[in-house]
TIMARZA-895037 format. One record per residue (C-alpha): residue number from 1; residue in one letter; x, y, z. Coordinates in nm, 4 decimals, m for minus. Example, Ala and Ser with C-alpha at 12.3 -4.5 7.8 and 13.67 -1.06 7.14 Angstrom:
BEGIN
SITE/1/A/1.2300/m0.4500/0.7800 $
SITE/2/S/1.3670/m0.1060/0.7140 $
//
This chain:
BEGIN
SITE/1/X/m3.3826/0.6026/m2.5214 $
SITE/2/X/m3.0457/0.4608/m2.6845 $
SITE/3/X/m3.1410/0.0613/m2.6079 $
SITE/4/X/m3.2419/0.0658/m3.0273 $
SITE/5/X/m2.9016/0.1874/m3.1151 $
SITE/6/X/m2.6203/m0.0780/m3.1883 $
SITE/7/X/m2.2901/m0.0300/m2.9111 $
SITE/8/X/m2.0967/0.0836/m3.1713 $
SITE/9/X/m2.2938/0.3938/m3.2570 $
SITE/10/X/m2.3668/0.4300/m2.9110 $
SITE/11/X/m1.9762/0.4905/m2.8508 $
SITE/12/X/m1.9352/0.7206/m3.1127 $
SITE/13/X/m2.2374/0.9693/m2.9743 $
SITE/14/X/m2.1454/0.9536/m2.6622 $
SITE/15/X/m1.7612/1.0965/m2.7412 $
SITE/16/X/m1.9759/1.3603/m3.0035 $
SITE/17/X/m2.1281/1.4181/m2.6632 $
SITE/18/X/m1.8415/1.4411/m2.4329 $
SITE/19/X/m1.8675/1.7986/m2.3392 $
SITE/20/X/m2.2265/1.7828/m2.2505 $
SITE/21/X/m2.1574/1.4594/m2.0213 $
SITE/22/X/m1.8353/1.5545/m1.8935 $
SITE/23/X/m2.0771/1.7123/m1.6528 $
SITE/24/X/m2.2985/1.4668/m1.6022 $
SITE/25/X/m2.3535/1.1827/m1.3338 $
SITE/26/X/m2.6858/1.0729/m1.4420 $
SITE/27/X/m2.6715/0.6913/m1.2484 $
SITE/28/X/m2.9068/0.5493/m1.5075 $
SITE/29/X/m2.6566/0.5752/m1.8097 $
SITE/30/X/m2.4188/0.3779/m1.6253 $
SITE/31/X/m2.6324/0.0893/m1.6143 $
SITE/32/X/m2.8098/0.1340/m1.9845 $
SITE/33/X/m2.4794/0.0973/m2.1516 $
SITE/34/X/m2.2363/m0.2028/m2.1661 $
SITE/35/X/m1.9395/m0.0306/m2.2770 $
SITE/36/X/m1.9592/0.2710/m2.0197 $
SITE/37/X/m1.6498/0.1224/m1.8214 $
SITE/38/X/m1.4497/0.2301/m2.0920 $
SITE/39/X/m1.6354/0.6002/m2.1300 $
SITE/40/X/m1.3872/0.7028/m1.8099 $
SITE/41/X/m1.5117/1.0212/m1.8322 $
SITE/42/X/m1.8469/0.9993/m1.9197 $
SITE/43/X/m2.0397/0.8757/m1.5846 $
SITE/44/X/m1.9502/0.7674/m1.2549 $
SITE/45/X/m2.2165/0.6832/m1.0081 $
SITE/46/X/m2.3729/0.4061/m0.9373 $
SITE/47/X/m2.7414/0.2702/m1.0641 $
SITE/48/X/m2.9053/0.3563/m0.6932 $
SITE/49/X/m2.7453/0.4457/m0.3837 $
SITE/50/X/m3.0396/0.3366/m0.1834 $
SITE/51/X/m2.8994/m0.0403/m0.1590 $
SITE/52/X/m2.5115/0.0176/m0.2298 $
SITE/53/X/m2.3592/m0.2392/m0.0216 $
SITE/54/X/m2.3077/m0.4933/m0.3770 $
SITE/55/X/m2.1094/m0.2200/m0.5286 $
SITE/56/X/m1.8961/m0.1990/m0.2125 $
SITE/57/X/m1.9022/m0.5312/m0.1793 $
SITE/58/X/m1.7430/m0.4813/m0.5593 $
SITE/59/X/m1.4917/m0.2566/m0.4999 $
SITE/60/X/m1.3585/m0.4181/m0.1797 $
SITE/61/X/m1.2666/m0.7583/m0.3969 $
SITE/62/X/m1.1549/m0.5075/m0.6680 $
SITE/63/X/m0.9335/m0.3325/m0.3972 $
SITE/64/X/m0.8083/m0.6833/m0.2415 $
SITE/65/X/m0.6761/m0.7816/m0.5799 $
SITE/66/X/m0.4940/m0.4531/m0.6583 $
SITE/67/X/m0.3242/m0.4680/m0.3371 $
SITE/68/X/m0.1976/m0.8513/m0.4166 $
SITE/69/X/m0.0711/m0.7137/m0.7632 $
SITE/70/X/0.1248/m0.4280/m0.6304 $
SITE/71/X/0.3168/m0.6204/m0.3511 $
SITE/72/X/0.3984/m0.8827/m0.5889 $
SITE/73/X/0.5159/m0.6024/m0.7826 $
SITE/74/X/0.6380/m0.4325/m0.5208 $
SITE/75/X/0.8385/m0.7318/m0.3358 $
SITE/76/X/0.9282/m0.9343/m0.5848 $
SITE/77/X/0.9027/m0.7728/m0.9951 $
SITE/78/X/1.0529/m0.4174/m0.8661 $
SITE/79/X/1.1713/m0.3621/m1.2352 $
SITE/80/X/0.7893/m0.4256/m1.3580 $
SITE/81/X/0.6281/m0.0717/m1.3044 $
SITE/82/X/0.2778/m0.1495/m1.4188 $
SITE/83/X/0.2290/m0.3747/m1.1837 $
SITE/84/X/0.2217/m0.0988/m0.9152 $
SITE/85/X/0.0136/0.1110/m1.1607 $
SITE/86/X/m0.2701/m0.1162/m1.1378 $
SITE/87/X/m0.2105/m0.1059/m0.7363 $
SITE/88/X/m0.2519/0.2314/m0.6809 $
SITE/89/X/m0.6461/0.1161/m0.7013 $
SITE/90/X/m0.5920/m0.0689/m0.3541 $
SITE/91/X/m0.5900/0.2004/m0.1307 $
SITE/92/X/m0.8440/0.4652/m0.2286 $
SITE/93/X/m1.0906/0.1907/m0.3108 $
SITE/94/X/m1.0606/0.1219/0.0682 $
SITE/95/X/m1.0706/0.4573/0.1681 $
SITE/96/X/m1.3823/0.5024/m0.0246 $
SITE/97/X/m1.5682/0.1985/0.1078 $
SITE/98/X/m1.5267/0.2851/0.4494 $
SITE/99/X/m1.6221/0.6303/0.4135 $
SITE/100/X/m1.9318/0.5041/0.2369 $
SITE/101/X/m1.9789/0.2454/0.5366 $
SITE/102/X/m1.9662/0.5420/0.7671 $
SITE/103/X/m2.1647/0.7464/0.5863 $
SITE/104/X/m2.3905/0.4417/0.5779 $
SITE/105/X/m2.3957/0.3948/0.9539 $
SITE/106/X/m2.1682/0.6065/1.1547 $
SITE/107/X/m2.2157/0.3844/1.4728 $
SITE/108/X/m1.9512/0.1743/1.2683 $
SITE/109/X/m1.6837/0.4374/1.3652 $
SITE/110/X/m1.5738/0.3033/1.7018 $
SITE/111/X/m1.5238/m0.0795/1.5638 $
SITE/112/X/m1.3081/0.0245/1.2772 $
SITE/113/X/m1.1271/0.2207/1.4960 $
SITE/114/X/m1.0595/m0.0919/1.7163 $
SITE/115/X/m1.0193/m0.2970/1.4557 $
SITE/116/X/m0.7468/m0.1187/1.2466 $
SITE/117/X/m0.5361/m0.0657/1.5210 $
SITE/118/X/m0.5444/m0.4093/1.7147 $
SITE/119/X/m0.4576/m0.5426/1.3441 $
SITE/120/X/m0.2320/m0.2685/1.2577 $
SITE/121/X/m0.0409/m0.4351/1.5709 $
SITE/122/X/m0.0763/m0.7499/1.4232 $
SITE/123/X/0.0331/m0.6861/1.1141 $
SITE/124/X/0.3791/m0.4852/1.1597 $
SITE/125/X/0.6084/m0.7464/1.2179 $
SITE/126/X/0.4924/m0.8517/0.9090 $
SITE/127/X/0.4893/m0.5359/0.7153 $
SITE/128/X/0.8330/m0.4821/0.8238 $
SITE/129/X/0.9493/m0.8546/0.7154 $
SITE/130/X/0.8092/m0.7683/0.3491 $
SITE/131/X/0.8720/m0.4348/0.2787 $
SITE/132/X/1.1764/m0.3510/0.4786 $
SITE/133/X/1.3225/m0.7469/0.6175 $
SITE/134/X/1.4051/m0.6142/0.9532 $
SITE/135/X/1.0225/m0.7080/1.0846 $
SITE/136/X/0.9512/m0.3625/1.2199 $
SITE/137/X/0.9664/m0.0631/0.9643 $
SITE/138/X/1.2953/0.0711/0.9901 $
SITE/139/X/1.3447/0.1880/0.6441 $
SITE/140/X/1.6883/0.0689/0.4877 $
SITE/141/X/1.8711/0.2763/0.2298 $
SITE/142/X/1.7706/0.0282/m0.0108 $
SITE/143/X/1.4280/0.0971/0.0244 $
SITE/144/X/1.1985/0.2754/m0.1795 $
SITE/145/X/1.0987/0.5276/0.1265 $
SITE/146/X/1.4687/0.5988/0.1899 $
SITE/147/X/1.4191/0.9833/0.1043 $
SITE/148/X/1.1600/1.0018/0.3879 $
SITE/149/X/1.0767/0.9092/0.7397 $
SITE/150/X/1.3158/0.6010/0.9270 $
SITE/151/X/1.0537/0.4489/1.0047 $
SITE/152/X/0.7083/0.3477/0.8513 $
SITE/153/X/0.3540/0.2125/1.0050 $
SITE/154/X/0.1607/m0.0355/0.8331 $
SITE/155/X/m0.1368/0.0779/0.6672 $
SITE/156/X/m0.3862/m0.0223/0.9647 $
SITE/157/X/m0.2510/0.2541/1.1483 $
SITE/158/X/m0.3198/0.5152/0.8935 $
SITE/159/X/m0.6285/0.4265/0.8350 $
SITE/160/X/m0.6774/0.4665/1.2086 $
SITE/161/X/m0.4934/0.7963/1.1962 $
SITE/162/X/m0.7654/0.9307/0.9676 $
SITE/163/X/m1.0718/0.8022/1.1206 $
SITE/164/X/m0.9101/0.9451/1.4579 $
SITE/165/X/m0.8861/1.2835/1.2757 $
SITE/166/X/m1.2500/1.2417/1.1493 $
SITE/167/X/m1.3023/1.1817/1.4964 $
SITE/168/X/m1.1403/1.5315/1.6258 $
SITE/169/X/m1.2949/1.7672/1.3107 $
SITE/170/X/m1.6587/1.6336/1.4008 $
SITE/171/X/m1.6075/1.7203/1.8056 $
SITE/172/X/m1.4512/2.0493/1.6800 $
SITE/173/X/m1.7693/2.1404/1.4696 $
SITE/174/X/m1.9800/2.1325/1.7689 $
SITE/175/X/m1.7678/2.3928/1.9637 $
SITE/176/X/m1.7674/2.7954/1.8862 $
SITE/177/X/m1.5646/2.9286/1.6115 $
SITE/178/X/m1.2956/3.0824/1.8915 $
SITE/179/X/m1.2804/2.7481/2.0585 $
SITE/180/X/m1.2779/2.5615/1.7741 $
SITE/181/X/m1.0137/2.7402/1.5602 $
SITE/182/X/m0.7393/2.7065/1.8701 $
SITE/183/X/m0.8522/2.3518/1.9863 $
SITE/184/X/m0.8381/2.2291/1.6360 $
SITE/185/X/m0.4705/2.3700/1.5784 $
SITE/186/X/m0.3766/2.2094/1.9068 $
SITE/187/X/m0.5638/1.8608/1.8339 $
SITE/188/X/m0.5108/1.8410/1.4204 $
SITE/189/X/m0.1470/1.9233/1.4058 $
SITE/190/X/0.0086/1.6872/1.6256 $
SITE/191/X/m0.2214/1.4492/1.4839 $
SITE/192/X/m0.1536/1.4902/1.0981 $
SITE/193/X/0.1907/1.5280/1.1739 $
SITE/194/X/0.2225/1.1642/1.3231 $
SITE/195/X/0.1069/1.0831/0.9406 $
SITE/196/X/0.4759/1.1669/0.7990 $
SITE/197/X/0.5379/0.8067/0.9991 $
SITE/198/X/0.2538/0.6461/0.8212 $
SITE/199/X/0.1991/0.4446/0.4820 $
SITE/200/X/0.0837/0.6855/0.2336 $
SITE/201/X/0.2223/0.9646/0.4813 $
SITE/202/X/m0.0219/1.2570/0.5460 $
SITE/203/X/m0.2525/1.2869/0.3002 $
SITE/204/X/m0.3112/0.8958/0.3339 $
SITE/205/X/m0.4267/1.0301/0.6876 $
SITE/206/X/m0.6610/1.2600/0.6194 $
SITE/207/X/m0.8298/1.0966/0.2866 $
SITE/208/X/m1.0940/0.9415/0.4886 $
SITE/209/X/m1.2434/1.2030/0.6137 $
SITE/210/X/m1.2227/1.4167/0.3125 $
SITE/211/X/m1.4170/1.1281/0.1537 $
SITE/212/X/m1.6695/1.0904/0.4190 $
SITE/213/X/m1.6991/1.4478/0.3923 $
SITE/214/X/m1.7696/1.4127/0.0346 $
SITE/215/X/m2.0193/1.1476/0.0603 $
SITE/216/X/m2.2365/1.3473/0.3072 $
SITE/217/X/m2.2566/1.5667/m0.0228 $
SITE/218/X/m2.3263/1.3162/m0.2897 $
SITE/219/X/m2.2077/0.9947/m0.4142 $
SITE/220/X/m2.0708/1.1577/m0.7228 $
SITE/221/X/m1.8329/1.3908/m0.5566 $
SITE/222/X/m1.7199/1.1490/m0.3091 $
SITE/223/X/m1.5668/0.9566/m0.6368 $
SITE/224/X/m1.3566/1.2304/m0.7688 $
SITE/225/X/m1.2302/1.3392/m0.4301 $
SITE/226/X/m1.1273/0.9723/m0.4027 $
SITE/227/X/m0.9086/1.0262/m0.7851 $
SITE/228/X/m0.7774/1.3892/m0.6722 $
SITE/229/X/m0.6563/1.2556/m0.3408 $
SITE/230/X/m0.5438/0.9363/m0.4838 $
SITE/231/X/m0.3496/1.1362/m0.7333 $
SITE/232/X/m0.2190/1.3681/m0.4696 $
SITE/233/X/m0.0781/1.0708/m0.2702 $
SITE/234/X/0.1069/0.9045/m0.5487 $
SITE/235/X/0.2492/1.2042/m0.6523 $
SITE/236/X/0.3304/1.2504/m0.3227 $
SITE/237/X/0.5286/0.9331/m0.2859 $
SITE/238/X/0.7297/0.9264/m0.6137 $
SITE/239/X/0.8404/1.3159/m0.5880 $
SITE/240/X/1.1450/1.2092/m0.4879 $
SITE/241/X/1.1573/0.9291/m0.7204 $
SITE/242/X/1.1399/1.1608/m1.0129 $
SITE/243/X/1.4986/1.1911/m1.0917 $
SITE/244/X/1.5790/0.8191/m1.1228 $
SITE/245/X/1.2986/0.7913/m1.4074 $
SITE/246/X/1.0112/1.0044/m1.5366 $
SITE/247/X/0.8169/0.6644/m1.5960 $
SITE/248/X/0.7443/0.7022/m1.1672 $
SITE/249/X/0.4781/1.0248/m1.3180 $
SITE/250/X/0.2647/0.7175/m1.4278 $
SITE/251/X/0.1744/0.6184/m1.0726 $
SITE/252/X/0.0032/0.9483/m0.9813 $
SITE/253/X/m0.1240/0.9032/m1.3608 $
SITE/254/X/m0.2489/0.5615/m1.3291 $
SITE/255/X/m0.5074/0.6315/m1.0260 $
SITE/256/X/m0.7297/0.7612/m1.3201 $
SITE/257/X/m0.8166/0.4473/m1.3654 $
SITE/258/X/m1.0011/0.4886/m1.0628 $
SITE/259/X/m1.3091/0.6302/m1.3269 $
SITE/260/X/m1.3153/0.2923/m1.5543 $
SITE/261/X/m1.3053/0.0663/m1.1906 $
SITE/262/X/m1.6018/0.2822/m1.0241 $
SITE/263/X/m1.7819/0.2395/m1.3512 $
SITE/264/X/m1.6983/m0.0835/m1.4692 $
SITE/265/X/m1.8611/m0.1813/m1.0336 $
SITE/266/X/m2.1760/0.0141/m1.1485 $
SITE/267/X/m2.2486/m0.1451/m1.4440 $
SITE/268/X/m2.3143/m0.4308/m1.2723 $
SITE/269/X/m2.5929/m0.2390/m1.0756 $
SITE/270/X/m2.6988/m0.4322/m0.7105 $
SITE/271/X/m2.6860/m0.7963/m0.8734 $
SITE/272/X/m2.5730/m0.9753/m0.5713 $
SITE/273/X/m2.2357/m0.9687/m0.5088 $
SITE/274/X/m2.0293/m1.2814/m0.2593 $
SITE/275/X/m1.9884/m1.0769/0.0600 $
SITE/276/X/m1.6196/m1.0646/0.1830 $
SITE/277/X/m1.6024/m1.1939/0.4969 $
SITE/278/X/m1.5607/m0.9855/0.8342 $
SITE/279/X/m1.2607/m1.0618/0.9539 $
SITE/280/X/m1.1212/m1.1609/0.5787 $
SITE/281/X/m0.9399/m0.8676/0.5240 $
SITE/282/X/m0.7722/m0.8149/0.8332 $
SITE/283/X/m0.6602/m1.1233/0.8421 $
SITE/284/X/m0.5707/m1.1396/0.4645 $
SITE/285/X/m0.3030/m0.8583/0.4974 $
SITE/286/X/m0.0727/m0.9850/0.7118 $
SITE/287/X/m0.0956/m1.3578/0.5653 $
SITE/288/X/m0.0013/m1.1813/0.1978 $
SITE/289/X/0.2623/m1.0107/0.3567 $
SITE/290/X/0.3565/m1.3431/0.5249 $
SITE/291/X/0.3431/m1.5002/0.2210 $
SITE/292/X/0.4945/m1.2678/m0.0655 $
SITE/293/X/0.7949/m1.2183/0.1639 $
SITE/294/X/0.8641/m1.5793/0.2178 $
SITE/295/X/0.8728/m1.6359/m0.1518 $
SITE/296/X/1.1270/m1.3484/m0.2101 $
SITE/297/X/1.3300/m1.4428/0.0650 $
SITE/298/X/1.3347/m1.8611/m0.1194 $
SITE/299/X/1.4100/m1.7187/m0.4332 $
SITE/300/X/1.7187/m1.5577/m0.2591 $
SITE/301/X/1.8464/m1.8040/m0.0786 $
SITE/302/X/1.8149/m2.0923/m0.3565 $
SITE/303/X/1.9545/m1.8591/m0.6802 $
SITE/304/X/2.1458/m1.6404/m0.4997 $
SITE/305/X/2.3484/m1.7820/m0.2499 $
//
């Protein structure tokens, strides 16, 4: 329908347009046009969900690269805010591909379980080395989690928390209302409260299942509850931060750019993609950590000694 009209034109009808596709997730459009990673707002899902593992495939390389940016931004450019911008990507974009991946195949529950917490063992000593340089997650008053908990998991373990919670709401949904109303007060609460002592605190905790919850409804939706919560957990974190510098707002304010990434993954449609391999990640976290840290800590000893 628009392949006769130039991109230029194309842009300009689409924006005439905005209020009509505001509400519109037609996958199609994000494929037709080459410029619809810019239309944020315009369309979100992917060409087909029936094959979506190149598009997660996608956003897991997308999501490995945000999360290098904001440590280096994190660990060693502190005073260079945008880097963290662009790494509030990292974490919802993992969120969401595991909640696809269950959605997917929810036989995969059990392994990620495993898996995140083995490595979330792993990977604390380094965690603590980068983020905190006493190798376990006490948080020091120089830290930018000083206004919260003493001490802080790595993000293994709250991705564990949540698919442990996902784990407790789907058992509680086959019980009777009376049952499941005091069994899930006794059960949830504990465990969402255990998420004040994780990465991204509590609402890191429960995002997975809120996504996976979404996906079981559509694609679509399961992208914007990834932005809200993403949102919701930034703002979360730099509450307290608020009072040093109103410039911290822009890290709730940059997950929007959540909309551009999904859509600038779809427009590439299920061309193949290099598959990330299994164990690449896990591994990969702790070795940046490693890494990043030991850099910082050169730096410090051979310009500031």
């Amino acid at each position: 329908m628009f392949e006769s009209v130039s991109e230029a034109k194309l842009i300009i009808s689409r924006v005439q347009d905005f209020s009509f596709m505001f509400f519109s997730f037609n996958a199609n459009r994000v494929k037709d046009f080459g410029f619809a990673w810019l239309l944020m707002f315009l369309t979100l899902s992917p060409p087909s969900t029936k094959n979506i593992t190149p598009l997660l495939e996608r956003a897991k390389w997308l999501a490995v690269f945000a999360m290098i940016v904001d440590h280096v931004g994190c660990i060693l450019f502190p005073e260079f805010l945008f880097l963290r911008w662009i790494g509030r990507l990292s974490f919802p974009l993992f969120c969401f591909v595991i909640a696809q991946r269950l959605v997917e195949k929810p036989q995969r529950l059990k392994g990620y379980m495993a898996r995140f917490l083995i490595w979330g063992i792993i990977s604390q000593y380094f965690y603590g080395q980068a983020f905190f340089s006493n190798y376990l997650g006490f948080v020091d008053t120089a830290s930018l989690h000083a206004k919260g908990p003493a001490f802080l998991l790595n993000i293994f373990f709250t991705l564990f928390q949540g698919l442990f919670v996902l784990v407790i709401v789907q058992e509680l949904s086959k019980l009777p209302t009376f049952r499941r109303f005091f069994l899930g007060l006794g059960l949830l609460l504990p465990m969402l409260a255990l998420g004040y002592w994780m990465d991204y605190g509590i609402i890191g905790v429960v995002m997975i299942p809120m996504i996976v919850f979404a996906a079981r409804c559509s694609f679509d939706v399961s992208i914007h509850v990834t932005v809200v919560m993403a949102i919701g957990i930034n703002f979360y974190i730099v509450l307290h931060m608020l009072a040093q510098s109103l410039l911290y707002i822009m890290m709730p304010l940059s997950c929007l750019m959540l909309y551009p990434a999904f859509a600038l993954i779809a427009k590439f449609g299920n061309k193949p993609m290099v598959r990330m391999p299994g164990l690449f990640f896990y591994a990969f976290y702790p070795l940046h950590l490693y890494i990043i840290a030991w850099i910082r800590d050169l730096v410090m000893e051979n310009f500031f000694r």
